[in-house]
Biopython code that builds the backbone (N, CA, C, O; Angstrom):
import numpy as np
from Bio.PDB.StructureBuilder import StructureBuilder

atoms = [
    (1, "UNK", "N", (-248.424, 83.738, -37.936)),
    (1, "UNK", "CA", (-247.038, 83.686, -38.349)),
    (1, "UNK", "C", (-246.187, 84.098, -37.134)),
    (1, "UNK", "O", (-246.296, 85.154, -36.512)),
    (2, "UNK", "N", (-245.498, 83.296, -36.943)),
    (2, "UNK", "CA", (-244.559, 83.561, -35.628)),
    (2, "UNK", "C", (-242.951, 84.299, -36.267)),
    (2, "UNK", "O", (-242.649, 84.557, -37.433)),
    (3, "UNK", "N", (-242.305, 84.449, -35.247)),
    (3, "UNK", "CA", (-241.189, 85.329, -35.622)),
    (3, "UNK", "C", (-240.128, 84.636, -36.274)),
    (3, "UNK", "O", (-239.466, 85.328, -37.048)),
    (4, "UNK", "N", (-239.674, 82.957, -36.102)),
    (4, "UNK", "CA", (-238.922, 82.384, -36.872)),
    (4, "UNK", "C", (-239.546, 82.511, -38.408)),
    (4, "UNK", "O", (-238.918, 83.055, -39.316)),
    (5, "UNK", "N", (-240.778, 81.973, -38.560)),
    (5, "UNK", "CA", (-241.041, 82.099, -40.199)),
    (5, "UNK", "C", (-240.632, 83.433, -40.816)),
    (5, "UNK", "O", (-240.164, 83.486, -41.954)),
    (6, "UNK", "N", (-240.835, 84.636, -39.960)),
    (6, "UNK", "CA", (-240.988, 86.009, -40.528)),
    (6, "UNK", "C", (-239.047, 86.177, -40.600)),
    (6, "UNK", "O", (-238.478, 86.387, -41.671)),
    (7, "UNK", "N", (-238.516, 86.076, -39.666)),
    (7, "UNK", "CA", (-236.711, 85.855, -39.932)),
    (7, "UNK", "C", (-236.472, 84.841, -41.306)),
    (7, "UNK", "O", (-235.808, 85.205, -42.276)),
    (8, "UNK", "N", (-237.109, 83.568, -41.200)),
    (8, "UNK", "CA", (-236.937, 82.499, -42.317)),
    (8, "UNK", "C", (-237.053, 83.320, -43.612)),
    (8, "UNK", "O", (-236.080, 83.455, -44.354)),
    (9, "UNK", "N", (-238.235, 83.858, -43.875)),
    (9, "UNK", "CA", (-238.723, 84.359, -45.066)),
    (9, "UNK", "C", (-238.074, 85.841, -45.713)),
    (9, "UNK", "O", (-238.070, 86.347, -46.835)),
    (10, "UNK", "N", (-237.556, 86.223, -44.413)),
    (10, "UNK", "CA", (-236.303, 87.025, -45.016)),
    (10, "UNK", "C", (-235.054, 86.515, -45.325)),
    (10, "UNK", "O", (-234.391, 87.052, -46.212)),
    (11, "UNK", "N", (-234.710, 85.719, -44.822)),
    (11, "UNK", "CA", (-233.268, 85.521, -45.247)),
    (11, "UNK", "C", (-233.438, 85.043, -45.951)),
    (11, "UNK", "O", (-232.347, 84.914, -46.505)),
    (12, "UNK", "N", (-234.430, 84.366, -46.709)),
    (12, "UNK", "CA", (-234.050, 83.449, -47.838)),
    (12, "UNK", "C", (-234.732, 84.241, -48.815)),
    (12, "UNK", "O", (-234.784, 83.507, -49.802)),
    (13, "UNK", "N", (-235.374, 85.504, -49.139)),
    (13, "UNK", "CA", (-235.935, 86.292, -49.963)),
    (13, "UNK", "C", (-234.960, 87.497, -50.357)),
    (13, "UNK", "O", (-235.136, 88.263, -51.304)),
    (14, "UNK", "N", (-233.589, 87.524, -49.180)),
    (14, "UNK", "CA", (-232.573, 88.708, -49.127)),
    (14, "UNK", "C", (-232.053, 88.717, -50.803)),
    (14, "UNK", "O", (-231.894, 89.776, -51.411)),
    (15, "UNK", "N", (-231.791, 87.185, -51.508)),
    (15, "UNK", "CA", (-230.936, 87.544, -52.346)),
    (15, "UNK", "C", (-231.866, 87.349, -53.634)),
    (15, "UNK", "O", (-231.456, 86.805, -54.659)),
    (16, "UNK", "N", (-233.081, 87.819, -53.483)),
    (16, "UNK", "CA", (-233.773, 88.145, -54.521)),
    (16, "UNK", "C", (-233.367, 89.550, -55.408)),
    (16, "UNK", "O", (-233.138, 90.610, -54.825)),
    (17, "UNK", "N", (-233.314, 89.426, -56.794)),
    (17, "UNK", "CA", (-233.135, 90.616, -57.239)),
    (17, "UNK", "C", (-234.314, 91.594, -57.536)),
    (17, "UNK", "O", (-235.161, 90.978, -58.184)),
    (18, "UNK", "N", (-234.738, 93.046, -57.279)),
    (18, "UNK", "CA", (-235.306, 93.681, -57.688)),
    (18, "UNK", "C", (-235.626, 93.353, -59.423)),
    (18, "UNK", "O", (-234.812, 93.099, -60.311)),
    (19, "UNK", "N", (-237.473, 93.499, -59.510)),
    (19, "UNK", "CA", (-237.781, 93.564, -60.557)),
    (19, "UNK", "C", (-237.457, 95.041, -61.493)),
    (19, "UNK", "O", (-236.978, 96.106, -61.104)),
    (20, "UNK", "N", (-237.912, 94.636, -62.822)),
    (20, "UNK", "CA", (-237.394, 95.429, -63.633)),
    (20, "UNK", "C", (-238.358, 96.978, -63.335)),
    (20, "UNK", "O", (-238.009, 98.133, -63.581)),
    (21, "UNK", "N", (-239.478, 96.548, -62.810)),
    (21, "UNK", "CA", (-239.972, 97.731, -62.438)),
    (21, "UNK", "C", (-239.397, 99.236, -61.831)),
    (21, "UNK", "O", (-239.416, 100.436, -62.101)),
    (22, "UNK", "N", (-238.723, 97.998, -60.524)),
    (22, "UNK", "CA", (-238.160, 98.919, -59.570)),
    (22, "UNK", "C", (-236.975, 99.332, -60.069)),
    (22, "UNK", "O", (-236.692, 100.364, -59.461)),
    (23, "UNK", "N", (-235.832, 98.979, -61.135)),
    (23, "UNK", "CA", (-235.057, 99.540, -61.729)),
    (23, "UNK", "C", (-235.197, 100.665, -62.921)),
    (23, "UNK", "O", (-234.250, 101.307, -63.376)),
    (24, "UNK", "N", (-236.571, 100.775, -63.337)),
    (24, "UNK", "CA", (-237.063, 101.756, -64.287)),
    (24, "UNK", "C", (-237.165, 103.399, -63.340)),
    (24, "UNK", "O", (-236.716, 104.537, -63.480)),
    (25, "UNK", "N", (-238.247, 102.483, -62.123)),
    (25, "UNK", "CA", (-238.504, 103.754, -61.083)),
    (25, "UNK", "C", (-237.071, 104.300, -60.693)),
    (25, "UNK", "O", (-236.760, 105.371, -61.212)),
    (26, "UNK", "N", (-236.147, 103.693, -59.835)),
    (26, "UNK", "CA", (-234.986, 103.987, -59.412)),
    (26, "UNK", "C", (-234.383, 105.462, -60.977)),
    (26, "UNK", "O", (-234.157, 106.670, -60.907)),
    (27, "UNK", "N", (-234.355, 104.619, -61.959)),
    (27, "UNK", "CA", (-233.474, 105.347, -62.880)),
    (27, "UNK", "C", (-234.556, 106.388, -63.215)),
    (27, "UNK", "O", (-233.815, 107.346, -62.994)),
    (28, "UNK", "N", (-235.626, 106.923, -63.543)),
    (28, "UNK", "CA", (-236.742, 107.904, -63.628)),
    (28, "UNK", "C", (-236.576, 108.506, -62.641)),
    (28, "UNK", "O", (-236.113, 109.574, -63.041)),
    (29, "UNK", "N", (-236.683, 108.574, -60.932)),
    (29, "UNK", "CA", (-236.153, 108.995, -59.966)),
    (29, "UNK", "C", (-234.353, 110.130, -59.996)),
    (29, "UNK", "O", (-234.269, 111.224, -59.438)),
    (30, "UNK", "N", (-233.491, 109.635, -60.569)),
    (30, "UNK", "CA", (-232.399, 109.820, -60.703)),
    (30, "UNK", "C", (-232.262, 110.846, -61.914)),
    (30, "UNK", "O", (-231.368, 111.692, -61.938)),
    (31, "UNK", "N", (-233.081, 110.725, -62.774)),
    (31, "UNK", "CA", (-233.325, 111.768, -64.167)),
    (31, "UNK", "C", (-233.785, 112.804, -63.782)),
    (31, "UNK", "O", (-233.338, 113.869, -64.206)),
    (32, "UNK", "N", (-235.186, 112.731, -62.532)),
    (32, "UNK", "CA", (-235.678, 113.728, -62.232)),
    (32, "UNK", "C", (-235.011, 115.225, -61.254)),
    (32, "UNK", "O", (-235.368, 116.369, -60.973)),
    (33, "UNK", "N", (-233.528, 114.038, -60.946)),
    (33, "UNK", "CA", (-233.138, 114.453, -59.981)),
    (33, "UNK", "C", (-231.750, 115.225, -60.450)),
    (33, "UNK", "O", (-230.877, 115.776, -59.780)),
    (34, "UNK", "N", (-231.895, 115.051, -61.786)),
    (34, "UNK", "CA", (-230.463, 115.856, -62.580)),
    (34, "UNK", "C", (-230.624, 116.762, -62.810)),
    (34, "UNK", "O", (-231.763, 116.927, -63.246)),
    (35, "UNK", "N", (-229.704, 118.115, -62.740)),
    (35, "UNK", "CA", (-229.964, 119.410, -63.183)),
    (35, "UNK", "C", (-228.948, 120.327, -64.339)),
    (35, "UNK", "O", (-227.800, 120.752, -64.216)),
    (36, "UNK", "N", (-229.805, 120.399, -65.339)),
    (36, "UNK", "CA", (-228.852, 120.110, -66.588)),
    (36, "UNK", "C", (-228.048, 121.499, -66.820)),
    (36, "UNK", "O", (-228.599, 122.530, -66.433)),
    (37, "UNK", "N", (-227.387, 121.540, -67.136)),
    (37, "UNK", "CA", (-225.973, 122.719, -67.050)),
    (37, "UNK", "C", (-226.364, 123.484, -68.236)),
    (37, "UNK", "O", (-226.253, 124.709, -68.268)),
    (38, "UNK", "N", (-226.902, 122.667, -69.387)),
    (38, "UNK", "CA", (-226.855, 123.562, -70.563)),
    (38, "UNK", "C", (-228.107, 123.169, -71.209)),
    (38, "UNK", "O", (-228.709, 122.175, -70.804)),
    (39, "UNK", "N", (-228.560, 123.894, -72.212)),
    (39, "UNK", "CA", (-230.181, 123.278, -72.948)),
    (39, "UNK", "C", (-229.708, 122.143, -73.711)),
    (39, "UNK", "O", (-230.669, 121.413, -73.954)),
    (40, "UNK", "N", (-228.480, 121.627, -74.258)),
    (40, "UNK", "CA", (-228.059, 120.536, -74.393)),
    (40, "UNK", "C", (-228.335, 119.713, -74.061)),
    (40, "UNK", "O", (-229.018, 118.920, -74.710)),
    (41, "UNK", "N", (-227.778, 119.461, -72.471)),
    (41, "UNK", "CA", (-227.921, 118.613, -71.697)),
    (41, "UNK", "C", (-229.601, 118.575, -70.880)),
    (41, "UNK", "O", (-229.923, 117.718, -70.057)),
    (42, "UNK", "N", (-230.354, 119.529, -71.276)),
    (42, "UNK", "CA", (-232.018, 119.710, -70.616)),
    (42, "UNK", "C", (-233.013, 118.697, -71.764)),
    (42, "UNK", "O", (-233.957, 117.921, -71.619)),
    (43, "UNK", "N", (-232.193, 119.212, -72.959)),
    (43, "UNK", "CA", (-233.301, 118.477, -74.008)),
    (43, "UNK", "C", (-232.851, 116.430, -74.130)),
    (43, "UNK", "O", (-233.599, 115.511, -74.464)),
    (44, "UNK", "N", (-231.382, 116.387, -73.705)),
    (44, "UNK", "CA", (-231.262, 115.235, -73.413)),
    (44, "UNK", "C", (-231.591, 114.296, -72.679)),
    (44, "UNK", "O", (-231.723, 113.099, -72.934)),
    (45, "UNK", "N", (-231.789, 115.145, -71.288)),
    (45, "UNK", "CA", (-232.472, 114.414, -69.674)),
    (45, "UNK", "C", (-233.905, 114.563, -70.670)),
    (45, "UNK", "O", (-233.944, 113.377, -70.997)),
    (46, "UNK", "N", (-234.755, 115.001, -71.173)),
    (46, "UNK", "CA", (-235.961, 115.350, -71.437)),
    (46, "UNK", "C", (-236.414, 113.571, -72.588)),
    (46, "UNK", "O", (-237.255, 112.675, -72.506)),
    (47, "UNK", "N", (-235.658, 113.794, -73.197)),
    (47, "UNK", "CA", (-235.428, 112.331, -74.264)),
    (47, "UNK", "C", (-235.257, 111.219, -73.330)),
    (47, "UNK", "O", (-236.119, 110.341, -73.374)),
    (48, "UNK", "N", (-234.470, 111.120, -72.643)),
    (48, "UNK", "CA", (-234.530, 110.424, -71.589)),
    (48, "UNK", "C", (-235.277, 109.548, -70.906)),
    (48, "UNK", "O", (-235.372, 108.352, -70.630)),
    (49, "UNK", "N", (-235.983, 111.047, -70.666)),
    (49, "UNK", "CA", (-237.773, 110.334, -69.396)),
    (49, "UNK", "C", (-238.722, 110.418, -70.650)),
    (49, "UNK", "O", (-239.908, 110.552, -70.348)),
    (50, "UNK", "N", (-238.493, 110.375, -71.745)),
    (50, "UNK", "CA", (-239.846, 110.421, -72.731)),
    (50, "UNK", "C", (-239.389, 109.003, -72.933)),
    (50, "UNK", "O", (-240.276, 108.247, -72.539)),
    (51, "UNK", "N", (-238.068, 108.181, -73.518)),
    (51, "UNK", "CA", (-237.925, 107.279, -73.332)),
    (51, "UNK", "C", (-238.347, 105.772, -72.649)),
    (51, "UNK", "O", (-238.778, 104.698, -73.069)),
    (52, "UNK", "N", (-237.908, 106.429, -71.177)),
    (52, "UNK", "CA", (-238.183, 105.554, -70.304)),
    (52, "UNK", "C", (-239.508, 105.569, -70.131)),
    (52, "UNK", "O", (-239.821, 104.457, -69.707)),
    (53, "UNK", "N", (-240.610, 106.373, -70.258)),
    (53, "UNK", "CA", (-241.764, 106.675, -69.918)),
    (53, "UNK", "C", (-242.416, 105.483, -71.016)),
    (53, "UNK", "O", (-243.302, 104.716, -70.642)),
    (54, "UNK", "N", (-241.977, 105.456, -72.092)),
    (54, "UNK", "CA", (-242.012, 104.609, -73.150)),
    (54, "UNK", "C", (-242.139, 102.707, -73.031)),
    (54, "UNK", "O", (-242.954, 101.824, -73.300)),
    (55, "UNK", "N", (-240.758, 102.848, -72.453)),
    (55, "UNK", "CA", (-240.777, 101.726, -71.567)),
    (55, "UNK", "C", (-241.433, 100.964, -70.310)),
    (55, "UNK", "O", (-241.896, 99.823, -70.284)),
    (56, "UNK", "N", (-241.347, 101.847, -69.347)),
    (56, "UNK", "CA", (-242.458, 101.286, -68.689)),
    (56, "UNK", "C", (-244.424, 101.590, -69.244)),
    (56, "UNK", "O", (-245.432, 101.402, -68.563)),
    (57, "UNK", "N", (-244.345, 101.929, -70.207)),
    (57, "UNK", "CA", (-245.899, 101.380, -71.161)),
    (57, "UNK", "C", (-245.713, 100.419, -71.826)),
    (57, "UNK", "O", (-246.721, 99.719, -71.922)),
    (58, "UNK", "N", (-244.166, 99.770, -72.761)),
    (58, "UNK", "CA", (-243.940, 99.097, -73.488)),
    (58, "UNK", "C", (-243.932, 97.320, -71.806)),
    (58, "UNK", "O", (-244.482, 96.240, -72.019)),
    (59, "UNK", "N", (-243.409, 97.559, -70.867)),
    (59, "UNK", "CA", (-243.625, 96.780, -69.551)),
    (59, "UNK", "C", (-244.972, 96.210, -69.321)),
    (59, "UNK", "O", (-245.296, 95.025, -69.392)),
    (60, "UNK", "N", (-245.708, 97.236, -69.034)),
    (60, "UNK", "CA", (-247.109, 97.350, -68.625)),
    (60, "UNK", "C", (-247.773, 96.299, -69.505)),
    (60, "UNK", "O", (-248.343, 95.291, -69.086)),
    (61, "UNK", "N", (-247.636, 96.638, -70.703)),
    (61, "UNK", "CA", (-248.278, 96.167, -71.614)),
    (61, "UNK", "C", (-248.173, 94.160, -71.956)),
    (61, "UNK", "O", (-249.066, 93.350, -72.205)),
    (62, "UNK", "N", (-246.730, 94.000, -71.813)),
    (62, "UNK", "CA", (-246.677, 92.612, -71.758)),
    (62, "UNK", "C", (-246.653, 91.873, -70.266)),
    (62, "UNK", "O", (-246.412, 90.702, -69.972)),
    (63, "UNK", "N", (-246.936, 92.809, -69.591)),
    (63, "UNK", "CA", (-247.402, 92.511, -68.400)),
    (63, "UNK", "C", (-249.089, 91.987, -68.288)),
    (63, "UNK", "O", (-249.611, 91.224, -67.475)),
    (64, "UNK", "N", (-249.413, 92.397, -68.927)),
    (64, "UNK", "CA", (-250.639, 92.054, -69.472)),
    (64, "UNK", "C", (-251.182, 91.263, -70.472)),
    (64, "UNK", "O", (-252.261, 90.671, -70.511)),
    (65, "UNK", "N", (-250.110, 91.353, -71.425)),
    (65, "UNK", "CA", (-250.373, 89.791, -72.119)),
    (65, "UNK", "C", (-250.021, 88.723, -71.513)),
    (65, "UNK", "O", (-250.700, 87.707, -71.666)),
    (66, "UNK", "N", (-248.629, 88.717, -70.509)),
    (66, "UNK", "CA", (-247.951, 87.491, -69.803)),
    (66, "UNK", "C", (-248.811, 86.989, -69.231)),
    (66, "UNK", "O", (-249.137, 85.810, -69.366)),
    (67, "UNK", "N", (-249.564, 88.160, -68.157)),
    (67, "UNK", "CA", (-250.531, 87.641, -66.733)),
    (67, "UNK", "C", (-251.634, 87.616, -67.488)),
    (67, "UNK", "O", (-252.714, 87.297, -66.993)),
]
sb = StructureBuilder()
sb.init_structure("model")
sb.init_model(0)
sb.init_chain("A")
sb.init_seg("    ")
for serial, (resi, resn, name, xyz) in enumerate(atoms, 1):
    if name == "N":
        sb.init_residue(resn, " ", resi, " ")
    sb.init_atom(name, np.array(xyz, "f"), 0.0, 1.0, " ", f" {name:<3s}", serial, name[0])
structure = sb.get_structure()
């Protein structure tokens, strides 16, 4: 692979959108990264990532029926 293909294959891959994966991680990342003011707001971030944790198994899973 020479350096035009490797330039080619980026620019035309630039305006790909991130899979849903990487938007689960991103937002799990960002939860982990909140620091909750009140037990209110601790048991809410907590629902949260039990949630999402939910989701990416509920992902996984038809990821595996799809493929």
């Amino acid at each position: 692979m020479n350096i035009r293909e490797i330039c080619r294959n980026f620019i035309l891959n630039e305006g790909v959108s991130p899979g849903i994966i990487s938007y689960i991680q991103g937002l799990s990342e960002a939860l982990h990264n909140i620091r909750p003011a009140s037990q209110t707001d601790a048991r809410r971030i907590e629902l949260a990532k039990e949630n999402l944790l939910n989701l990416r198994r509920h992902m996984r899973k038809m990821d595996e029926k799809i493929g």
